[in-house]
N, C-alpha and C positions, 0 to 999 in steps of 0.2 A: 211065794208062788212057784210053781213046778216049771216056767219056762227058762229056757238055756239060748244063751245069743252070745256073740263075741264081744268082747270089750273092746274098748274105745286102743286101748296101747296093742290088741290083736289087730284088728282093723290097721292101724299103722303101720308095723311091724310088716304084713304082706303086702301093704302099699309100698313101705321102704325096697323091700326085696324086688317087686314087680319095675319101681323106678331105676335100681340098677342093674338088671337083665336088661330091662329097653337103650339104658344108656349104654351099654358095655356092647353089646351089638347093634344097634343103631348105625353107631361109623363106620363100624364093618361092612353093614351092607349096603349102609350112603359112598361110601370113598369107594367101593368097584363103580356104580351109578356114575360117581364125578370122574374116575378114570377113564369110561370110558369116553363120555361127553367131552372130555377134554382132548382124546384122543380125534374124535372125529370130527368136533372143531377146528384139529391142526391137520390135517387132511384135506376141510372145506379149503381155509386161506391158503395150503399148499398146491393145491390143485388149480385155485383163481392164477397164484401167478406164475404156475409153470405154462399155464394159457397165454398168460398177458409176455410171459417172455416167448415161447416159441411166435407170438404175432409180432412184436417187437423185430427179435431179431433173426425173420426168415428163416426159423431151424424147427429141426422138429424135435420135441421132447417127450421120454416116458417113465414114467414114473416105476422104478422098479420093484417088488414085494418077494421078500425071499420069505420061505418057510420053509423054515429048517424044525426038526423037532426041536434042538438047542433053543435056538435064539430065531428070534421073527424081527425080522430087519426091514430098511426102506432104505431106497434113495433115487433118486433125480438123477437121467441121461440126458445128452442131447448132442446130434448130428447134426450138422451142417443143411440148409436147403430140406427142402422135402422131400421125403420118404417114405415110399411107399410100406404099410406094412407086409413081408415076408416070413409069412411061416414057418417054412421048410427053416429058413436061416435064423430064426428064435429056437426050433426044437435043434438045432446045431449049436447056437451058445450055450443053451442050457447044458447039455450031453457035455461039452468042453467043460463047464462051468462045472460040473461033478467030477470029473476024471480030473480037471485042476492043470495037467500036463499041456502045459504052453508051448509051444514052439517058438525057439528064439529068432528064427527069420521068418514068421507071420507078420502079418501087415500089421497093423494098429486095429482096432475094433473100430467098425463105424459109429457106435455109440462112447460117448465117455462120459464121465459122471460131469455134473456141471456144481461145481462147489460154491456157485451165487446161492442159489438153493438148499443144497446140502451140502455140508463145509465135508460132510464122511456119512458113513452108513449110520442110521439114525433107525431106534429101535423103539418099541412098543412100551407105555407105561407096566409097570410090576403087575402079573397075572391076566395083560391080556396076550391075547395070540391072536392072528389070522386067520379064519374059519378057512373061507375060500375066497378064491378070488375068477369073477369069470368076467371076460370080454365078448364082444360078437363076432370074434375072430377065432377064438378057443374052439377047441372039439367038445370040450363038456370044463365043467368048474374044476378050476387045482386047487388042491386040499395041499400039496407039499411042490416042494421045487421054486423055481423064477417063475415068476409074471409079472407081464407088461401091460401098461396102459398109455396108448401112443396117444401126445397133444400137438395137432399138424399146425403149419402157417397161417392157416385159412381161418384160424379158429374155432376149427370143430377138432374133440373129442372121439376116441373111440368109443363106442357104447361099454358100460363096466358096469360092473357090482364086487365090492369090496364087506367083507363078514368079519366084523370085528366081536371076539369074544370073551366072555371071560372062562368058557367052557364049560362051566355051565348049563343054566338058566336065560345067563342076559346075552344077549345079541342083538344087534346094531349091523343096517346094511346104509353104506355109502355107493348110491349109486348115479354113473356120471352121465349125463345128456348129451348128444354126441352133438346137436346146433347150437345151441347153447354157454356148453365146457358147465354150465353151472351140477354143482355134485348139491346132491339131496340126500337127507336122513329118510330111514326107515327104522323106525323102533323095534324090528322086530328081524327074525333072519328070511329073510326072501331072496330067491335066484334071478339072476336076470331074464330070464324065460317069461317067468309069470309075470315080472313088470311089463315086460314089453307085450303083453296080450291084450 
């Protein structure tokens, strides 16, 4: 008879091939998926107890987020008593913070790192980075430089949104409830603007 169909060992053959393209990339793009999730799970626990310690022990704490094009860093401050947050005197550490040039008879920083929390600067699982970072305090979202996300006595949070990426496709927004302190995922990249409407 005149008809033409594949054989049973063709048939296999492109099934074989098709099952290791899916396997070979598969993890690839599951293990960014679990980077990130992993990443903003350790953000959720971090952020409960830098709450649970600035109530604890009457100080205020903020979480700090550097982005640098190099390296995207983190770490945990905290002041003494409560504190108001100050604008003018964050866009003054920042400026210091880039020029580097310390002054040997300056006071100490009001802020120090607090090493219960972060023992040093703690950094982003491989290939993600820090979208932006915006507070209700901000003039508009940082894409680069320091940001702060202040945790008072009282138990309340600054308002925040945190964009964690892999640059991307996937995006992931942590953002913080200032009555609450509780931080929540958003699967997707969203500004604190639109949350808050």
């Amino acid at each position: 008879m005149g008809k033409k169909g594949f054989t049973l060992i063709e048939v296999m053959i492109v099934l074989a091939l098709l099952g290791a393209l899916i396997g070979y990339g598969a993890p690839r793009l599951f293990k960014k998926q679990t980077n990130i999730k992993t990443a903003v799970r350790h953000f959720i626990v971090l952020s409960r107890e830098i709450r649970n310690k600035a109530r604890l022990n009457n100080s205020t704490y903020r979480l700090v987020v550097q982005m640098d094009d190099k390296e995207q860093k983190y770490w945990v401050e905290r002041a003494n008593g409560p504190q108001a947050i100050d604008i003018e005197a964050q866009e003054k550490e920042r400026e210091e913070g880039k020029n580097k040039d310390k002054k040997e008879d300056a006071p100490p920083p009001l802020f120090q790192i607090d090493k219960s929390l972060t023992k040093k600067e703690q950094t982003l699982p491989e290939g993600l980075r820090f979208g932006q970072v915006e507070t209700v305090n901000s003039k508009s979202a940082m894409t680069s430089g320091t940001a702060y996300i202040h945790f008072f006595p009282e138990g309340f949070v600054e308002a925040a949104a945190i964009q964690i990426t892999d640059g991307n496709k996937l995006t992931w927004t942590l953002v913080f409830n200032p009555l609450t302190g509780q931080a929540d995922i958003i699967e997707k990249a969203q500004s604190l603007k639109d949350i808050q409407r």
